[in-house]
N, C-alpha and C positions, 0 to 999 in steps of 0.2 A: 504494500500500500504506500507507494514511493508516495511525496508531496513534490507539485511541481514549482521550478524557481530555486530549488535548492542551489544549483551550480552559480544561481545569479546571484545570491549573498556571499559577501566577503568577513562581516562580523559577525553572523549568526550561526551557528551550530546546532547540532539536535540539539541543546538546550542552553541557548540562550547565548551571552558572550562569554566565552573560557579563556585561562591564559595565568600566566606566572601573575602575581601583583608584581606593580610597578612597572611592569613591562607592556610595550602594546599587546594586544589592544587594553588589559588591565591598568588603564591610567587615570588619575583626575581628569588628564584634560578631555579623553575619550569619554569616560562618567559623564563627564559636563555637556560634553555636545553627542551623546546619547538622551541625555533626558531632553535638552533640548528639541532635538528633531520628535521625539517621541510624545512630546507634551506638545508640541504642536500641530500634531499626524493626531492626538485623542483631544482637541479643543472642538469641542460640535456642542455650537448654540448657546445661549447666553448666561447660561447658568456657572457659578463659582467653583471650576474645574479644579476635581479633587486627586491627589495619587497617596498612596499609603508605601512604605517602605521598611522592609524588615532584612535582618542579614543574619548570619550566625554569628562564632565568637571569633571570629580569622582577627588578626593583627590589621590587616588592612581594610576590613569594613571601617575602621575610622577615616579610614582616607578617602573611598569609595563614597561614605554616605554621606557627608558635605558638600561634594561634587555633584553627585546627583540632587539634591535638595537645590543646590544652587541654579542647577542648570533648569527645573523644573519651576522656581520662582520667578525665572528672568523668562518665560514666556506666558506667565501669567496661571499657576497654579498652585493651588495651597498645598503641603505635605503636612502629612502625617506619617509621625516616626514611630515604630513601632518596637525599636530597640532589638534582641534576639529574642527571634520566633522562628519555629519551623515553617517549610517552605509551603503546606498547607495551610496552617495559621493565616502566611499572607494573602495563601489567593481565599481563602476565608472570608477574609476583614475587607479585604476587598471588594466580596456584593454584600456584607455585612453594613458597610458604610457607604453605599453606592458611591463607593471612587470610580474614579472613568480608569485608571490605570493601575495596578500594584507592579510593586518593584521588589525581589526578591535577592540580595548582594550573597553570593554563595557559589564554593565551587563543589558542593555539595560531596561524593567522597573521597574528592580528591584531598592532598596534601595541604597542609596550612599556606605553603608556597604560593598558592594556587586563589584564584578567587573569579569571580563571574557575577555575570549581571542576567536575572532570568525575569522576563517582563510578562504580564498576566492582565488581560482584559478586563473589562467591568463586568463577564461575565463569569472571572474566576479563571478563565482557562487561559493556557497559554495562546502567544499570538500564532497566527499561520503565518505562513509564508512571504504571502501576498504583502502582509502586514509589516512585516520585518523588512522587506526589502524597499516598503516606503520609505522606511524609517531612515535606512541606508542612504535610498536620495535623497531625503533633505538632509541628512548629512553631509553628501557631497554637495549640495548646493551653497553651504555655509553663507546662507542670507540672513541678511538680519532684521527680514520685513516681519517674521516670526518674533522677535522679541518685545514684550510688552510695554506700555508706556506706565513712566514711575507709578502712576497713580494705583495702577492695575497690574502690579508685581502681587505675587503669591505672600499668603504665609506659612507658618511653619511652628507646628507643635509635636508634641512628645505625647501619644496614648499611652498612660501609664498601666490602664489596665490591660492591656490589650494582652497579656501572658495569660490572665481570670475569664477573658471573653472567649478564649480560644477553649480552656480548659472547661468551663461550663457544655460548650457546643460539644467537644469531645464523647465527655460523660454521658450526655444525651445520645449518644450512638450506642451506647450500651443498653441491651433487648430490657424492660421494666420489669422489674422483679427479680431480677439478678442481683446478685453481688458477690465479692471476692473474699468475703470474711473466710479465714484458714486456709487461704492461698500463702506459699511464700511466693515471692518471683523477684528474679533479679532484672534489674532496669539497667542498660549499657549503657548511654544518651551518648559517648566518643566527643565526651569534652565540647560537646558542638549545642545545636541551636537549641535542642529540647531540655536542656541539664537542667531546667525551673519545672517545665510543665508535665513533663513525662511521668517523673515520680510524684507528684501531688494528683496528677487522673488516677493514678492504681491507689496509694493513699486513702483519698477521699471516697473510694469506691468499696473499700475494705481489706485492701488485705496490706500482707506483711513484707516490707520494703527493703530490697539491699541493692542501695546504690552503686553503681558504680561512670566513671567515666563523666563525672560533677562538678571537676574543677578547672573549667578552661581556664588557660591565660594567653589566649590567643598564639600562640603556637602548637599546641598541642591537640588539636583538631582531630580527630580518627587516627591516633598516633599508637596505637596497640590495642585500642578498644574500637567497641561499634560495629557495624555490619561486617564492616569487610576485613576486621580484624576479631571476630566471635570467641579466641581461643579465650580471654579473660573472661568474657560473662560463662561460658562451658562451665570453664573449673571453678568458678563462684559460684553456679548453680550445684555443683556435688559437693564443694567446700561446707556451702552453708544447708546441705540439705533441700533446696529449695524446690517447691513443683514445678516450676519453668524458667527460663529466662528469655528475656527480650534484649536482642541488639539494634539500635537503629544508628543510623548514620548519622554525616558532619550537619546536615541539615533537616532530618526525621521524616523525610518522605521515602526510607524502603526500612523493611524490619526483616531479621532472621532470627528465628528462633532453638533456644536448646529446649530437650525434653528433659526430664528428672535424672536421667542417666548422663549427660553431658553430651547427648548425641544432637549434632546439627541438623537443623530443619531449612529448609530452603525455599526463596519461594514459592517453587513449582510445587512443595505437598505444599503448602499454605491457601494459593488458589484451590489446587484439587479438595481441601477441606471444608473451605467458606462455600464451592459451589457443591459441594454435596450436601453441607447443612441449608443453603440457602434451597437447594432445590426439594429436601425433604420436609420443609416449613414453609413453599409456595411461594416465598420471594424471588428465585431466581427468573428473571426476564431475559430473552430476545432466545429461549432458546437452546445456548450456547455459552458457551469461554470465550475469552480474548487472549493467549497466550504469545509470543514474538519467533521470531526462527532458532534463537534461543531455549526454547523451552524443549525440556527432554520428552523425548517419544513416547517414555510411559507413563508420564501424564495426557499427553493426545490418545493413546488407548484408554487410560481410565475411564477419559471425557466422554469418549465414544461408549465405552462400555454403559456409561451411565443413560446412552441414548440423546444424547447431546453434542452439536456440532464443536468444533474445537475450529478456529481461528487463530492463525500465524501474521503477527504483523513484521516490518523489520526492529530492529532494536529502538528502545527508546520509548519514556512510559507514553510522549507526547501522540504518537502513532499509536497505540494501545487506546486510547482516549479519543483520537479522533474515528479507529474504528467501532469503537464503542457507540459514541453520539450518532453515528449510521446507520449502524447495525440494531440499536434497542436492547443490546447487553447491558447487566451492571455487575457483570466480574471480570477481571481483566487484570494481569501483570507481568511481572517478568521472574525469572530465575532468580532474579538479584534481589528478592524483596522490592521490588517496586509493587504497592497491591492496591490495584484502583477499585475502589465501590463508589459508587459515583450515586448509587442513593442517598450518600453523605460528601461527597468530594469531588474539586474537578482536577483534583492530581494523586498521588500516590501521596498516600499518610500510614508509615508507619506505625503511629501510634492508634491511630482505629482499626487498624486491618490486626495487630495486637490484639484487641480488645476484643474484636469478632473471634480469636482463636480462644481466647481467655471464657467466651461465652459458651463455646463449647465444651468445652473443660468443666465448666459448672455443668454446663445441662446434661452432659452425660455422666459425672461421677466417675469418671476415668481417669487415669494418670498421663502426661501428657504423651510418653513413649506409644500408647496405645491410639491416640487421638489423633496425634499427629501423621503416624506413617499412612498414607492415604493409596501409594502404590508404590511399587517395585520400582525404581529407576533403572534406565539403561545404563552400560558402563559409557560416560561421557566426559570426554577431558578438555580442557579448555587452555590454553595457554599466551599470553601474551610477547608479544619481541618489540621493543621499541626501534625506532627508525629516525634517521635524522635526515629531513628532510628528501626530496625527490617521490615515487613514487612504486614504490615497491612490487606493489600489488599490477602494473603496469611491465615487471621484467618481464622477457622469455622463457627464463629460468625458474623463475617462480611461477607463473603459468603452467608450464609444464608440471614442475613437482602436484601443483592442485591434479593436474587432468590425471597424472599417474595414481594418486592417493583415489579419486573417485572410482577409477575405476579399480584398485583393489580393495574398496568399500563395498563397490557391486550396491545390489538393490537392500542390502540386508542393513544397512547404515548412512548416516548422513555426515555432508561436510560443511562448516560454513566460514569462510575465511574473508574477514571483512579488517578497516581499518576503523578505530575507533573516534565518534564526534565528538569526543572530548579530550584525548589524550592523543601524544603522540605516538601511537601505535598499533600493531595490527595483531586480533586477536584470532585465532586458528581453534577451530572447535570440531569434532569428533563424536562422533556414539555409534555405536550398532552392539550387536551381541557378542561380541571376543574383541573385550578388555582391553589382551594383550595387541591385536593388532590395531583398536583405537589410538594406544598410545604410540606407537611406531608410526602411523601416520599421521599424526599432528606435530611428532617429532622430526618426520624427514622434513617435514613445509616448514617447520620452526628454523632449523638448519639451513636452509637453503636463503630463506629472507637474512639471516645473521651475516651469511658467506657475501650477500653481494651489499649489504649495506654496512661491514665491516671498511 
């Protein structure tokens, strides 16, 4: 479900603008003439145009979020700061407060190094395409018929509650008549945007809380905790005896989960769970799943098994959501803990898609080891190789290595060797039923891209 226009943006990426801080396109000055073109691309009609802006705890959201505030006054729009929020929270507060625009400053799991700018509509969702590449030309047009006159410059406050507003909305996704009382469960937050609100929803819900990953100082961002580092919430869930734990990432829109044994959950059972409960209590809609080319094949049998379509989108929760709003679906996500319910969300939120497994857990009386394994996975390897710059995936040689791997995959396995919209580098992925020679062809292509970008 490619989106068209992609090739014609030059600062947009699957999700949003990525990039070292400090560095282009991570910079004030870009911030500044980012919001500007973008605040003047969502000024329609004469009412006192609103933007809301939340970031996580990166070192450089201080730089970022001045810059953007700036640039978004001097064309005539009031901000609202939202301080550190997860990146649902912002598109949340977003048609909470009917802003024409939210602003999201997060490079979400990547490194603290790292920082980005993820822009979301007054309808909560991110922008398309079309959108973005406005944005870009009034960029390149650098006029200054867009900037406002003194009178009709923007202002600029600090929602102080906006961490309580989020956490109210949250709890309210939890089924009524639930609660967590004699749960323990461990809470990961990865030093990142939720390290307030995560543990005060389980808290306030009932049960019994062991933080971890609580004390950003802006460096330390998904720095050994959080999604894509799970080993610390694992052994704090068997340390302290715990019935689950929750890892979410730098910015809390993907969760993975441990079971009471320390064993990792992912979010291919986590979808396969939500649409087997959702569908045996009448909520599930359009049908079907939404899962990406990423998702392992024995969750596409599960789905099927269950009598329900299964849906491949390409990577990226933003394409999971666009085919969603199409298609009449409201489950949808990725491998990586991105988990869209979109009866509550118009992006991935870790911390309700949490809460929907946490539901099941009450309602059945089960342990999570039990609850959680929803099917057999295929043996599937995934590896990445960074590159510096050119175009890899464009050699002869690596061409060939793919066509040789596919066809000694044959029809019994899949391959999908893409480069990634956020990082620099190209990830090589694998599964069919023999293990051993998944790994050997993910590792001849791994080798081959290393030999010519060496």
């Amino acid at each position: 479900m490619p989106r068209g226009g992609l090739d014609m943006r030059r600062l947009f990426g699957t999700d949003g603008i990525r990039g070292t801080a400090n560095r282009e396109p991570i910079t004030a000055d870009t911030a500044l003439a980012v919001a500007k073109a973008a605040g003047a691309e969502f000024r329609r009609g004469d009412h006192r145009h609103l933007v809301v802006i939340g970031k996580d705890t990166r070192l450089s959201g201080y730089m970022l979020e001045p810059a953007l505030t700036a640039g978004f006054i001097s064309v005539g729009l009031d901000v609202v700061m939202l301080g550190p929020q997860p990146t649902p929270a912002v598109a949340m507060l977003t048609r909470s407060l009917r802003a024409d625009l939210g602003v999201m400053i997060s490079a979400s799991h990547n490194p603290y190094q790292d920082n980005g700018i993820k822009l979301f509509g007054p309808d909560g969702y991110k922008l398309s395409d079309k959108v973005e590449h406005a944005i870009e030309r009034r960029m390149d047009a650098k006029g200054d018929g867009d900037l406002a006159r003194a009178e009709d410059l923007g202002h600029a406050v600090r929602l102080e509650d906006a961490g309580g507003r989020y956490i109210e909305f949250v709890k309210h996704t939890f089924p009524k008549g639930l609660r967590l009382d004699g749960l323990k469960i461990v809470i990961d937050c990865a030093h990142g945007a939720a390290y307030r609100v995560a543990p005060k929803v389980l808290y306030e819900l009932g049960a019994e809380v062991v933080t971890l990953g609580v004390a950003p100082n802006g460096a330390n961002i998904n720095r050994e905790h959080g999604a894509t580092s799970p080993g610390a919430m694992q052994a704090a869930v068997v340390a302290t005896g715990a019935d689950i734990g929750l890892a979410l990432d730098g910015d809390a829109d993907r969760v993975v989960v441990s079971d009471e044994k320390g064993k990792l959950v992912d979010g291919d059972q986590l979808i396969g769970l939500v649409a087997r409960s959702w569908q045996q209590s009448g909520r599930l809609r359009g049908g079907g799943v939404v899962g990406t080319v990423m998702s392992n094949l024995g969750l596409e049998r599960k789905i099927e098994e269950m009598k329900l379509d299964f849906v491949r989108t390409p990577v990226g929760d933003r394409y999971v959501v666009e085919c969603m709003r199409d298609s009449g679906y409201n489950v949808g996500g990725e491998q990586s803990g991105h988990i869209v319910l979109n009866d509550y969300t118009t992006t991935g939120d870790g911390l309700i898609a949490g809460l929907q497994v946490l539901a099941v857990l009450v309602g059945r009386g089960e342990r999570a080891s039990e609850v959680c394994h929803v099917f057999d996975p295929l043996p599937q390897v995934l590896k990445n190789v960074r590159f510096n710059g050119g175009a890899p995936l464009e050699d002869d040689r690596v061409l060939e290595a793919i066509h040789l791997s596919e066809r000694t995959l044959g029809t019994a396995g899949r391959l999908l060797v893409r480069k990634s919209g956020t990082e620099p580098v190209v990830r090589v992925m694998a599964e069919g039923e023999d293990a051993a020679l998944v790994g050997r062809v993910v590792d001849d292509i791994i080798q081959t891209i290393e030999k010519i970008a060496s």
